[in-house]
N, C-alpha and C positions, 0 to 999 in steps of 0.2 A: 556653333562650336567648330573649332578649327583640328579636330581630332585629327585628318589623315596629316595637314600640316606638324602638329606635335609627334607622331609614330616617325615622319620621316626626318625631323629634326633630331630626333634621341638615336634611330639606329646611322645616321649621318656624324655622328660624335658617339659612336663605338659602342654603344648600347645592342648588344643581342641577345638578351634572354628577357622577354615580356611573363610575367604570372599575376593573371588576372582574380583578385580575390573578390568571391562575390559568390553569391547561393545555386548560383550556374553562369557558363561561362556566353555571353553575349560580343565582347571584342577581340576574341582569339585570331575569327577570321580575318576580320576587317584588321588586325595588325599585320598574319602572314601573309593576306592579298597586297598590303601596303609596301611590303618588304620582302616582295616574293621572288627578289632575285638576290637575296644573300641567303635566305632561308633562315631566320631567327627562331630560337627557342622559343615555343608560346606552349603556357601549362597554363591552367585551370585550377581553382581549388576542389570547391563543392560542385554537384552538378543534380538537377531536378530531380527528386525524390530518393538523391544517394547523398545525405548530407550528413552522415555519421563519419566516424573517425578511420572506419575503412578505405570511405573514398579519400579522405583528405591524405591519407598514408600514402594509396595509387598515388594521389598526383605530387607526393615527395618524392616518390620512387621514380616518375618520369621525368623529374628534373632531374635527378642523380642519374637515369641513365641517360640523358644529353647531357650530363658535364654539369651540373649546375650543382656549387657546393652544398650538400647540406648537412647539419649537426645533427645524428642521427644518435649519438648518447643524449642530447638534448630533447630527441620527438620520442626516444625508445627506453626513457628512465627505467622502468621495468621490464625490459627485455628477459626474457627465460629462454629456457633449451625447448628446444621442437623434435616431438617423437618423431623414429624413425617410420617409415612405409612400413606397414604388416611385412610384405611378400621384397623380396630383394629384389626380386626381377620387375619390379613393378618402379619406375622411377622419373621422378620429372627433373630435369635439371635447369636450374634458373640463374646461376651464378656466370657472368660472362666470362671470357678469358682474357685476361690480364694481359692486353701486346709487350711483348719481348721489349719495343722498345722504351715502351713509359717505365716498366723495371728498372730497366740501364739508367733512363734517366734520373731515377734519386739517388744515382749514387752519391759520392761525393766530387767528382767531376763532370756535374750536371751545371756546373757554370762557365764553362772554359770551352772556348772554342779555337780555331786556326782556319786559315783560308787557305784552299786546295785550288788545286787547277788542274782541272781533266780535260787530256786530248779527247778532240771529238772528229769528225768527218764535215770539210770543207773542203772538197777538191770537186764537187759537183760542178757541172758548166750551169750557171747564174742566167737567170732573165728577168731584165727590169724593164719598165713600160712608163708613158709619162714624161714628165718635166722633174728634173734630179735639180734642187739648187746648190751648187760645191760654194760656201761662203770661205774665205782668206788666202789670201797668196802667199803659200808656202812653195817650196823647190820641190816637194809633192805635188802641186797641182793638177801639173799637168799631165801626170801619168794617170793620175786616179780620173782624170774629164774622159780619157782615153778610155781608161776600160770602163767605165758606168756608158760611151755614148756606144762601147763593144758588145753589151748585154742588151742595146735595146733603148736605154735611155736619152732622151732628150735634155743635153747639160746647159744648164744657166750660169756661168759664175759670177762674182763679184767679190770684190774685195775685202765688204765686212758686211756688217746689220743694218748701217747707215743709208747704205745703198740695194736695199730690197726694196722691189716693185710689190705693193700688199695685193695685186692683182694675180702677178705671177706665184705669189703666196700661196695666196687662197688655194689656186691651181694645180699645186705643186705634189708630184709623187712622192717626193721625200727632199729632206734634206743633209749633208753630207757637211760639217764644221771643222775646219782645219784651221781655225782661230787659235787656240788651245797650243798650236807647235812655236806657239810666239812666246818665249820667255825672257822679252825686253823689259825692265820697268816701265812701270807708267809713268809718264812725265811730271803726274803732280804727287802719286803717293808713292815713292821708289821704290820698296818692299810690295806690292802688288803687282806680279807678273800683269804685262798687257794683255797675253794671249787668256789668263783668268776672267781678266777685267771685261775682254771682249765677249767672252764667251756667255757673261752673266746681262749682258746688252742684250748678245739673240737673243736669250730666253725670254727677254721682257719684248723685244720687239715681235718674234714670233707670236707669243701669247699673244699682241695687243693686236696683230696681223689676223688672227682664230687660223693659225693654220692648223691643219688635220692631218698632215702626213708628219711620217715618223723622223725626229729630230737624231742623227747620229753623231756624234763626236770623238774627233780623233786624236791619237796620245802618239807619242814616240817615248819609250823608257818610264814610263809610267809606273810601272809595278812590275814586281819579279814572278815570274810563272815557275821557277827551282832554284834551289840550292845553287849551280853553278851559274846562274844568271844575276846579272848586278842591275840593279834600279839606278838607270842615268841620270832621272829628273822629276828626284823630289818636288821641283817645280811645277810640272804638269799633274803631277801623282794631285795636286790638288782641286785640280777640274775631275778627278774622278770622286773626291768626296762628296764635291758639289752638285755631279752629275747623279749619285747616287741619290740626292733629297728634289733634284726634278721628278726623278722617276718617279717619286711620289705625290709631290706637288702637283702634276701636269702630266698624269699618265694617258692625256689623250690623246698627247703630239711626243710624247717622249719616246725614241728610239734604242738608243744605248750609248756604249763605252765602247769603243775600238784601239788598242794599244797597238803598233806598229813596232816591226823590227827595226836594225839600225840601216838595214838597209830596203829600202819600197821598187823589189822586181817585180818581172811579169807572174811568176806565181805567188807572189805575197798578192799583187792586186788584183790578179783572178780570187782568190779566198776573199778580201777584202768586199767584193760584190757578189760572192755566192751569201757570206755573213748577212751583208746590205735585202738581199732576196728571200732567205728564209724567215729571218725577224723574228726566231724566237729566243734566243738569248741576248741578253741586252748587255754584259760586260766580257766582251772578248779579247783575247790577246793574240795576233797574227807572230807567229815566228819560223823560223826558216825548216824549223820540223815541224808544223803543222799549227790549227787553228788548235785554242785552248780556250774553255771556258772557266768563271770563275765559280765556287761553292764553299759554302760555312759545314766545316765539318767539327766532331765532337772532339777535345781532345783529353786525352787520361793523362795525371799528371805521373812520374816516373819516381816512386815512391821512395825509392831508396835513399832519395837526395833531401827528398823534403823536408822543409823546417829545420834545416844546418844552415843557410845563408845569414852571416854573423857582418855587420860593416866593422871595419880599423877605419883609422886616423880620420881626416874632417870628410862628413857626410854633408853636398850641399843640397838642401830643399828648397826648392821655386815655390813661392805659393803658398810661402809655409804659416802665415796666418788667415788663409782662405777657410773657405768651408772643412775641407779635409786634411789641410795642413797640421793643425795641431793631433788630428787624430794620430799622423804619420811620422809625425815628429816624436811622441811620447813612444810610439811602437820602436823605432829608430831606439830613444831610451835606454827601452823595456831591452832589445837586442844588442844591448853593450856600446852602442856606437861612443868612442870617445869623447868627439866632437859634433855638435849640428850647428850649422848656418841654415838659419831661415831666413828667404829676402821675399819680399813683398814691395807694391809700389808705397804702402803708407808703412811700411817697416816697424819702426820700436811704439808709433802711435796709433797704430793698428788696436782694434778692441780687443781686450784679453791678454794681450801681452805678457803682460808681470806674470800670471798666474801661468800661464804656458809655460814661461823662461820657468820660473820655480819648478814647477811639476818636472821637468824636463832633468832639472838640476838634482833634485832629488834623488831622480833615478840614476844618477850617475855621469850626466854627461855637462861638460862644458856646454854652454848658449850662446850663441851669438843672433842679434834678431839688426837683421839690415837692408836699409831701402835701398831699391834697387831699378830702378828701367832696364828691363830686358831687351828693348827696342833699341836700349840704344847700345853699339857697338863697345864703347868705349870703358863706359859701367861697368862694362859685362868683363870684360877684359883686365879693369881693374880689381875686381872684385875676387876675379880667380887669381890674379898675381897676389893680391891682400892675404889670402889665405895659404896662400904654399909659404909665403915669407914668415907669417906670424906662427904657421905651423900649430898641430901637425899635418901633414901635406894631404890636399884632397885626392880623395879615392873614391867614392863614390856622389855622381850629381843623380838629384830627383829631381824631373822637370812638371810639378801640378802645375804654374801657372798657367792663368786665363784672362781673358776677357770676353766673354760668351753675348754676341751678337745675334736677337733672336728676329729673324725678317723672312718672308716668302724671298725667293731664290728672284722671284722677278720686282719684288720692291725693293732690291739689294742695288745700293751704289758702292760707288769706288768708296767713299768715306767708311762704310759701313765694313766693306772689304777689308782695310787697312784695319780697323777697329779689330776684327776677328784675327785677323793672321798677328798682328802686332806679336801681344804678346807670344802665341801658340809658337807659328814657322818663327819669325823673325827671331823672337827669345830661344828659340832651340836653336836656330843658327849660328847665332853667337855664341851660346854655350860650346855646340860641336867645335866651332872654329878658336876658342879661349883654351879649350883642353885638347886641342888634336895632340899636341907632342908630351901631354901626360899619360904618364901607365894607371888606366884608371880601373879598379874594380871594375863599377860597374857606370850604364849612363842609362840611364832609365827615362823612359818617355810617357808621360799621363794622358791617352789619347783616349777617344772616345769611340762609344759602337756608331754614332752619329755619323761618323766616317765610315765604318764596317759594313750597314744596311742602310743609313739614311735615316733621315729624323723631318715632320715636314718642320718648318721656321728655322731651321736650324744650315741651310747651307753654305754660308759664308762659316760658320762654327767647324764644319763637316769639312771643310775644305781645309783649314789651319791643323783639322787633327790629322788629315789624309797626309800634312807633308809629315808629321811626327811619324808616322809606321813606313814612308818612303825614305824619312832621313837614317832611320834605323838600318833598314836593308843595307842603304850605301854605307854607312860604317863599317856593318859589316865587310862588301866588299873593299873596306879600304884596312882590315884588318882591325877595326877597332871595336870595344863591346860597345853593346847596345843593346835595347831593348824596349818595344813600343808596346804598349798595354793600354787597349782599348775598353774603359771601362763604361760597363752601365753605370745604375744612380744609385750613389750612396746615399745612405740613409743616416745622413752627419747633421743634417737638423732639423727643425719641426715643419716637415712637408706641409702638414695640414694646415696650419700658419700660415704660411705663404700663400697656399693654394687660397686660402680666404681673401688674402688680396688681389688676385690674379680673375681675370676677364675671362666666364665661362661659356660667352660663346661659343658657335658652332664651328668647329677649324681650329680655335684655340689650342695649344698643348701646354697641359696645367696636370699637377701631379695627380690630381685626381685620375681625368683620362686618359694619362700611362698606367696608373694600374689596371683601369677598366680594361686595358686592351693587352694588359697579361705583360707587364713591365714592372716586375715588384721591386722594390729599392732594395738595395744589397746591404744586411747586418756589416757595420763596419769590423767588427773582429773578425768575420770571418773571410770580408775582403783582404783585411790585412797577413792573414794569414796565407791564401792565398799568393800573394805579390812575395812571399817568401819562398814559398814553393816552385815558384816561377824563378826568381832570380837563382834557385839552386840550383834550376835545370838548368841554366843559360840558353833561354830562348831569345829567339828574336822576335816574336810579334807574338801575340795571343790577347784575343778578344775574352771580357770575363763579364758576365750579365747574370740574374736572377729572370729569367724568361717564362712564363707559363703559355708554351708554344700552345696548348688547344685555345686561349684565347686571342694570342698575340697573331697567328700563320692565318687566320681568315681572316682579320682586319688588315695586315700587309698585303693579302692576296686578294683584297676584294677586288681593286679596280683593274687587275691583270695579273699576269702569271708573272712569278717572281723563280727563275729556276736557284737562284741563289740556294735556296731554303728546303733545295729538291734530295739533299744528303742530311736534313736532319730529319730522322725518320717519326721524330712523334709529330715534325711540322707537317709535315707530309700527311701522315693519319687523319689530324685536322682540316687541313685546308681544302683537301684533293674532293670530298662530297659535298662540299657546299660551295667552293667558286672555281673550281679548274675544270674551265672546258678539255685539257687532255684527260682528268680525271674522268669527267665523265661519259666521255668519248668512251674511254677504255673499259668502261664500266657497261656502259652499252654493245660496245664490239662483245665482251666474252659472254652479254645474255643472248645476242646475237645470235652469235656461235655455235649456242649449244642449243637454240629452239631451229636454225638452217637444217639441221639433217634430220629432224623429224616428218612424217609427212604432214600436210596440210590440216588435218581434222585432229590430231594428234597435238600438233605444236598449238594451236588454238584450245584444246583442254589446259594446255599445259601452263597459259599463261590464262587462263581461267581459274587455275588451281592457285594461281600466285595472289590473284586477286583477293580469292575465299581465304586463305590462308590469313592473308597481313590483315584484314577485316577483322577473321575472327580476332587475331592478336590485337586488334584496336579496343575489339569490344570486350573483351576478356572473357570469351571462351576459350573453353578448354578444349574443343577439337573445332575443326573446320567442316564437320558435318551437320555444326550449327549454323553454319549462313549457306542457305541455298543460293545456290548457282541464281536462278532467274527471282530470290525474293528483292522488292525493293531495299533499296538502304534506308531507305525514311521509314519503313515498318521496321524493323529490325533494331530501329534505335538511332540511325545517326544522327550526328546533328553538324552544324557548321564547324565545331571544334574538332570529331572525332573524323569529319572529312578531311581537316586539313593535314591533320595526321595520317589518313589513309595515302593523301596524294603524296606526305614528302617519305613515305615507305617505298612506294611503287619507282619515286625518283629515284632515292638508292639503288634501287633493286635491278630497276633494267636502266638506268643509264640518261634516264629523260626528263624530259621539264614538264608533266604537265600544269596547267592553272590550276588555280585555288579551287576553281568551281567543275572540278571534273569527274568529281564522284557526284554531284549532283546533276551536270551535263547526262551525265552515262549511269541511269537509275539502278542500275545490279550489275553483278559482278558481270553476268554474262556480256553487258554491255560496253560495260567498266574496260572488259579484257579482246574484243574489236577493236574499241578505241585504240588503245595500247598497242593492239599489234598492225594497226593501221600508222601507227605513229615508229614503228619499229621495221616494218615494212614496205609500207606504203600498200594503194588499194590490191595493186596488179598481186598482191602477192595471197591476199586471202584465201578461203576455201570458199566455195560455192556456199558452205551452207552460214557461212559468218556474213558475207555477201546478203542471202537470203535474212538474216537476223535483222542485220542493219536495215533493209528496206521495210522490214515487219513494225519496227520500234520507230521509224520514221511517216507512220501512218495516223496520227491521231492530234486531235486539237489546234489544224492551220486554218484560219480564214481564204476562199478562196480569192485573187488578187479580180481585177475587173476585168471585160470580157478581150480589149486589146492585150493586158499582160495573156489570158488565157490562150489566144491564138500565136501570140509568139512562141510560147511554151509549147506548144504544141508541134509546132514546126521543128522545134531545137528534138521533143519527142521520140517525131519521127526519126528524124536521123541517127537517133540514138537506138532505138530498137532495131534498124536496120543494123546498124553496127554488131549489136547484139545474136541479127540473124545469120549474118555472117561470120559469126565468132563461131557460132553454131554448126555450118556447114563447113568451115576450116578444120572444125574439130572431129566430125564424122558421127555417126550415126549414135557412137556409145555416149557422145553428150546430148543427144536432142532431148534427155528428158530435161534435165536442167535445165535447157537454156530454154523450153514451154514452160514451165515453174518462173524461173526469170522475167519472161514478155508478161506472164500474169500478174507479178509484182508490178512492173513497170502502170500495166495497165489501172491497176485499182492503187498508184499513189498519188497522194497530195500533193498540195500548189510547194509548197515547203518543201519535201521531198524532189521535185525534179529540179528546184533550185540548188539544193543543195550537189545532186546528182549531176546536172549540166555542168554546174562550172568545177567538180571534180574529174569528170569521167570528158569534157569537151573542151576545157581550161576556157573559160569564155566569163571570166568574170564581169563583163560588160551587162549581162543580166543585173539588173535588179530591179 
């Protein structure tokens, strides 16, 4: 049976709640041992001789309190009121508290988001070490070889991808991409900047290279960090959509996003390599007041306006017999719009037509359904001169169309490229350029979150939407409306359908696992309601998703820290205890904290109490002066299930990782909680009498090794007690009991015992 292979195929393809149904629970362990570094939900049903409806309730109840839905009108048909306590003062309370921020989030602005940019601290002096590869020859070059060889580093440069050595690859400290400030066309597909083109080469060459150092990429005008800042180059803005679906694809060599002023001084490129030094934010913007990170924050829509945006005269829709086209068009209708132009590439022979045009007609508006190439310049031009002539004049364009290109970022060619942007940049460039000199309502852009956060298969897609929310900016700054609306997945037609024909490999993205991973498809009326609400406000960008961030922020954050997601607070709730190492750093720091200023025999009860404590709550006692301090766990009741639970408590609690097997490693609490504060401390920091426990519990059932391992051991012994004696006479007279207590332990332990002790206390792992 290939079980461990299957556990790590399902949580590999975003499976993390296991519930083993069976008359006791036998694979709980062996899944959280399998899966012991994302920490996956594993509940039990029945368990040996508790096989009534009590226990089966417990373990509804422990999937509900890890997140895991359950119909509880469904298990509680007969639910009744529950007396109160006799005595008032007498009270258990079990109901947890509801965080402030999952509340907020049902509002009704639990779909909408916007992108922030918070100044942070980069003025630190940078140190880099190693071989730096700078790949493209921009009139930056040379400044940035400058300061990366100023920090420390060793610069390679070269031209492009063509010309990497996979030696110096391999080798390589990092590397630094200036391919990206190239927005020539490509010579075969002209709508495909080269600096895209090149950029989507590294990643495959690198990848095929296994390099291990962190890949960074650099922008000029990329994206706007404020209000009075204009986005120069919607062009490049699209190696950051793409760059966005690396970081996902290839988080082992992925580095980041680096945006550049318009102009690259010695304090832009001091910051530039302090950025390059710390490596923990991966999408930054350098500008001449300071570094700036990027962050998804929540946004509240401005009520007063909502649901008055009414269109006049001809509304044009791109796309308009796509998936969401006719939904948008009928809404369009439904809000009086006079006129609709729907263009699509198969136009009036498009499926559903007639009944679209009808439905449409009914409600009031003129139809017009016409084929249209968005790619090509001329169309596009003609199309808007057709419609101001035959009247009445356009006022408002919706730009849905697509052509969605679904490939890993490193099997993407230049054809594939061209395929993606075609319709997306290309068709919005020509619309922007057909209507610059009209007064238009509005100019609406159909972008995607795929550009926002990344999507994996989807980066040539990601990129085409990236220039839609940069083309928007620049409108703006050029005085014109706009409006880019990055949407999740509607739910416009039979997912399930599909998903039945789609390849549910491991990697695949198939409708099924977006929702597993907390991606629910968005009710189209209330999308559409929505995009009303928006255009009343006249915004310029806004992200709008159906997100169930407790399932979505661990799967995004498994394979690294994502700070994007560090401002939406319920993502944060989620993700920060099961995979951010700052998470649990900080979780560790403040038990730290507060067991440091206890004395040594004290702060040792203290996390002996922690131990008896989440024990008891495992076993479900009612107080903690049911599990003794020194009784075994395996008397007591545990078993491999109710350990694993103990262990991923104590994780929470103080901040650490231990194994799956450490409440069985460390037979009681008393041991359970050395362990711990050996792990929390380290040895030197012990009390003599934890010290003494440890070498007590290390005394029983070793085979002695043969008589040559016995005489080396002995030697390493000696020195070791010596050590010991001298610890002794440093310390003066008031320790000599302890450290005779000590030499006696030493003297009466096991062949086990001083292996374990030598190569902790002499660091000489060469024993064995």
């Amino acid at each position: 049976m290939e079980f461990e292979r299957a556990i790590r195929t399902l949580g590999e393809s975003g499976h993390g709640v296991f519930i083993e149904s069976s008359p006791h629970p036998a694979l709980i362990q062996a899944v959280s041992g399998t899966l012991e570094e994302t920490f996956p939900v594993t509940v039990g049903t029945l368990r040996r001789e508790k096989g009534g409806a009590e226990r089966l309730l417990t373990s509804f109840a422990e999937a509900w309190a890890q997140g895991v839905p359950v119909d509880w009108a469904g298990v509680l048909d007969d639910g009744r009121t529950v007396e109160l306590p006799t005595y008032a003062f007498q009270r258990s309370r079990y109901w947890p508290e509801v965080p402030e921020a999952r509340r907020a989030a049902r509002s009704r602005d639990d779909w909408r988001y916007r992108i922030a940019w918070e100044r942070v601290g980069g003025d630190a002096a940078a140190s880099l070490s190693g071989t730096w590869l700078l790949v493209g020859e921009a009139p930056e070059a040379s400044a940035i070889a400058d300061a990366l060889a100023g920090c420390g580093a060793e610069v390679v440069a070269v031209a492009g991808p063509e010309e990497l050595d996979v030696s110096v690859v391999a080798g390589a400290s990092g590397v630094v991409s200036l391919l990206a400030l190239d927005e020539s066309p490509d010579a075969e597909y002209p709508w495909v900047p080269s600096g895209t083109a090149a950029t989507v080469n590294l990643v495959r060459v690198l990848g095929q290279a296994g390099v291990q150092a962190p890949v960074w990429v650099v922008t000029r005008g990329a994206v706007q960090t404020g209000a009075g800042e204009a986005t120069t180059s919607p062009a490049q803005a699209q190696v950051w959509g793409l760059g966005r679906t690396v970081g996902l694809e290839r988080p082992d060599f992925w580095g980041g996003l680096i945006d550049l002023p318009a102009e690259l001084d010695a304090q832009t490129a001091a910051r530039l390599t302090a950025v390059l030094a710390d490596g923990r934010e991966d999408q930054v913007a350098l500008r001449e007041s300071g570094v700036f990170v990027r962050r998804l924050v929540r946004a509240e829509a401005r009520r007063a306006e909502a649901g008055k945006w009414a269109p006049r005269g001809t509304v044009l829709l791109t796309g308009g017999t796509g998936s969401i086209g006719p939904h948008i068009g009928s809404w369009l209708a439904g809000r009086g719009a006079p006129r609709v132009v729907l263009t699509s590439r198969s136009g009036p022979s498009a499926s559903g037509v007639p009944g679209l045009a009808a439905s449409l007609a009914n409600a009031g508006s003129d139809v017009e359904v016409i084929s249209c190439d968005l790619g090509a310049r001329e169309q596009v031009s003609d199309l808007v001169r057709w419609i101001e002539e035959s009247g009445p004049g356009l006022s408002t364009v919706l730009h849905s169309a697509n052509r969605p290109y679904l490939a890993r970022v490193e099997d993407t060619d230049r054809e594939g490229l061209s395929v993606a942007l075609g319709a997306k940049a290309r068709g919005a460039l020509h619309l922007d350029e057909a209507t610059a000199a009209l007064d238009l309502d509005e100019f609406v852009l159909f972008s995607s979150i795929s550009a926002t956060w990344g999507s994996n298969d989807h980066g040539a897609y990601a990129a085409g939407n990236a220039y839609l929310d940069a083309l928007a900016e620049d409108r703006r700054a050029r005085g014109l409306r706009a409006t880019s609306i990055a949407w999740g997945v509607w739910n416009s037609r039979d997912w399930d359908a599909v998903d039945a024909t789609l390849d549910q490999g491991v990697g695949q993205v198939t409708p099924s696992l977006l929702r597993r991973q907390g991606m629910s498809f968005m009710d189209t009326g209330r999308a559409l309601d929505t995009l009303g609400e928006i255009l009343s406000e006249d915004e310029t960008f806004m992200a709008v998703a159906d997100v169930e961030w407790q399932k979505f922020a661990p799967v995004f954050c498994a394979a690294r820290p994502r700070p994007l997601l560090e401002t939406i607070p319920e993502a944060r709730e989620e993700f920060d205890p099961v995979g951010s190492v700052d998470a649990q750093a900080a979780a560790r720091g403040e038990y730290v904290s507060k067991l440091a200023g206890l004395p040594l025999d004290e702060r040792r009860q203290t996390v002996i109490e922690l131990v008896r404590s989440h024990a008891a709550a495992v076993l479900g006692y009612e107080s903690v002066t049911d599990m003794p301090a020194e009784r075994a766990f395996r008397d007591v009741g545990f078993d491999s299930l109710t350990a694993v639970e103990l262990r991923n408590r104590l994780n929470t609690a103080a901040g650490v990782r231990l194994p799956s097997t450490a409440v069985f490693d460390h037979p009681n609490p008393t041991a359970l909680a050395d362990y711990l504060l050996t792990e929390l401390f380290g040895n030197e920091l012990l009390s003599h009498s934890a010290m003494l426990g440890q070498f007590d519990r290390l005394a029983a059932g070793i085979t002695p090794p043969d008589d040559a391992a016995c005489d080396e051991i002995a030697a390493h012994l000696e020195a070791l007690a010596q050590r010991f004696r001298t610890l002794r006479s440093d310390q003066g007279p008031a320790e000599s009991a302890a450290g005779d207590a000590g030499k006696r332990k030493l003297q009466e332990a096991t062949a086990e015992e001083m292996f374990a002790l030598l190569e902790d206390e002499l660091d000489d792992p060469g024993i064995n």
